[in-house]
N, C-alpha and C positions, 0 to 999 in steps of 0.2 A: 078442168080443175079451176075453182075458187082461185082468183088472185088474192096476195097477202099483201095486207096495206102497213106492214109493220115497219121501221124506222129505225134504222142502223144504232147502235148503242150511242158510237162517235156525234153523230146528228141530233141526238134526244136528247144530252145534256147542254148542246149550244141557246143562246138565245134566238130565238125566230120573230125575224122583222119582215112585213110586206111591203114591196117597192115596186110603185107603177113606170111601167116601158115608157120610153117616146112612144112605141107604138099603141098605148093604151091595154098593157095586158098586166095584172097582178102576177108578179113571182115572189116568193120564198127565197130573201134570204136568210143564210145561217149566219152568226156571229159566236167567237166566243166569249165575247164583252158580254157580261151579267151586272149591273149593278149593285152594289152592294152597300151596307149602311156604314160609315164611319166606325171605326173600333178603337179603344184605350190599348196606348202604348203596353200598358203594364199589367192590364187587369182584361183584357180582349172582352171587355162588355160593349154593347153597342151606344156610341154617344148619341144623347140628347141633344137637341136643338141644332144639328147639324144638317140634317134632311137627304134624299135618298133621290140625287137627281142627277141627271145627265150634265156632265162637263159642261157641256155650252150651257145650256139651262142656268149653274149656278154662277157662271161668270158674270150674265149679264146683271145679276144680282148684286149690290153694294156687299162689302167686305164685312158690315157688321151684322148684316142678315143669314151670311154666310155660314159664322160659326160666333159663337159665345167671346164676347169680347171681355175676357177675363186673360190673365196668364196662362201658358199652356191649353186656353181655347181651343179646341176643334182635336186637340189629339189624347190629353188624358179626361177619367171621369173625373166629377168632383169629386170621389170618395179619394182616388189617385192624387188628384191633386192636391190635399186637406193632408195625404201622408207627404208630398213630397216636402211640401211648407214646414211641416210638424218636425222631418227629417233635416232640414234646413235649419232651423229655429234651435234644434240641438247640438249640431255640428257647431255653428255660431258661436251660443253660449257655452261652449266648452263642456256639455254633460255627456256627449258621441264625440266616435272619431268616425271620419270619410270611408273610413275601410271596416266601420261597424254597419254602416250601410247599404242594405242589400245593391243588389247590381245594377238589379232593373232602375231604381228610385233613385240610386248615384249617377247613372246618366242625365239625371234632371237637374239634382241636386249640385253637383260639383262646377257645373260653369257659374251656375248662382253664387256661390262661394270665392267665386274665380272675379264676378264682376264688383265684387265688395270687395275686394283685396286691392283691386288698382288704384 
């Protein structure tokens, strides 16, 4: 009989890394670390200019290369961000209240609010 070369379900969605022995021999291993690209808090699109790299890789990198040196950089989009400000800017001038606010965009919004007040 044909041996089957097929690949447990569990094993085919890990990531597969090749690592040579002391003794010089290639093995397979499995991980289940995937990389994956940065997402918006509020709107799960994938951020821009954050880039799609191994921890150590982006450490060794300066912090401004890192992620968008803007407010809320590296974790909302700018469309996210552009509502949180908008959302902020109303609550402010009195034309919103905090609790008109969606949920998502009041986690952003409310310490903003909180650090004008002091």
């Amino acid at each position: 009989m044909a041996e089957c070369n097929m690949v447990d379900r569990g094993t085919r969605v890990k990531k597969k890394t090749f690592k040579k022995t002391p003794s010089g021999k290639n093995v397979k291993h499995y991980s289940r670390f995937k990389r994956t690209a940065a997402t918006c808090a509020i709107e799960g699109v994938k951020l821009s200019g954050t880039g799609n790299q191994i921890k150590s890789a982006s450490r060794k990198k300066a912090k401004t290369t890192r992620r968008p040196s803007v407010k809320f950089g590296g974790v909302l989009s700018s469309k996210a961000r552009k509502e949180v400000w908008e959302n902020y800017a109303l609550v402010k001038s009195g034309k919103k209240e905090l609790a008109q606010v969606t949920e998502k965009v009041k986690r952003y919004v409310a310490p903003q609010i909180e650090k004008v007040n002091k």
